[in-house]
C-alpha positions in Angstrom: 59.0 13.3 -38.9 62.5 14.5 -37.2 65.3 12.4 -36.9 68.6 12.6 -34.8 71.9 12.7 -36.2 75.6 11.7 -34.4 78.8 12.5 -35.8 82.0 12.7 -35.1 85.3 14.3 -37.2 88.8 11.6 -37.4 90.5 12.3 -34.5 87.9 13.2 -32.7 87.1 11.9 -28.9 83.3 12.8 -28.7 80.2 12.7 -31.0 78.5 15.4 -31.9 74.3 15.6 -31.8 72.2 17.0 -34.0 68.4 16.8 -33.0 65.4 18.1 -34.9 66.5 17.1 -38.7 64.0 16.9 -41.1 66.1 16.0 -44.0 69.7 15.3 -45.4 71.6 15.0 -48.5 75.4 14.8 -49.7 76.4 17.7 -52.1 77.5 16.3 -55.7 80.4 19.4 -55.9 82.6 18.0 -52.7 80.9 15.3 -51.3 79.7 16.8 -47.6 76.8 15.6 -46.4 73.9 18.4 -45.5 71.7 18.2 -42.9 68.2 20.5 -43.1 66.9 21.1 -39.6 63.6 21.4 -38.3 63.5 25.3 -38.5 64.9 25.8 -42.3 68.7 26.3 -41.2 71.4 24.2 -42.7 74.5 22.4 -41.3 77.3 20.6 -43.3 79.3 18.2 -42.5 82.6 17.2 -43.9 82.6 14.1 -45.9 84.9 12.0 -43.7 83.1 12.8 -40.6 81.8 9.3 -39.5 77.3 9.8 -39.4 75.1 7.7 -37.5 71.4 8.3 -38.0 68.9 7.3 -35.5 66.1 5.0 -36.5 63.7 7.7 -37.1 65.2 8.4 -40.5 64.8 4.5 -41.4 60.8 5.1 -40.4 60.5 8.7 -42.3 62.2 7.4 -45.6 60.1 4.0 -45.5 57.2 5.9 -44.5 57.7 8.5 -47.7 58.3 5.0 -49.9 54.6 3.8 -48.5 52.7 7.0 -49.9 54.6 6.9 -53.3 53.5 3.6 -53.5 49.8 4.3 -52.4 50.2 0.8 -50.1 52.1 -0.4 -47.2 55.6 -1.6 -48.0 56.8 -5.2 -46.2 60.7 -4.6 -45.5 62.8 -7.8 -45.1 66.1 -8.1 -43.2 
């Protein structure tokens, strides 16, 4: 499942999309946040860049928590 990613440096007028990820993590040595894309490559972002993910990320992680599980996972608010 890919997911969309906004974000947007301080200072900064616009946000920025990335389309296509397929997964993301924060490095432990500075505290960036990495995005993997669909075809391999790799983007980091600075770790005071402001992130929004779209709601497919939500949907891949819960849907990766489901098959761990082996059952269907009821998510409350």
């Amino acid at each position: 499942m890919l997911y969309t990613v906004k974000y947007k440096s301080p200072g900064a007028c616009f946000w920025r999309k990335v389309k296509r990820v397929k997964g993301d993590g924060i490095m432990p040595e500075n505290g960036n946040r990495y995005l993997i894309l669909n075809d391999d490559s790799r983007l980091e972002i600075p770790k005071r860049a402001l992130i929004h993910f779209s709601r497919g990320r939500y949907e891949m992680i819960k849907q990766q928590m489901e098959k761990e599980a082996g059952q269907p996972l009821k998510m409350t608010q």
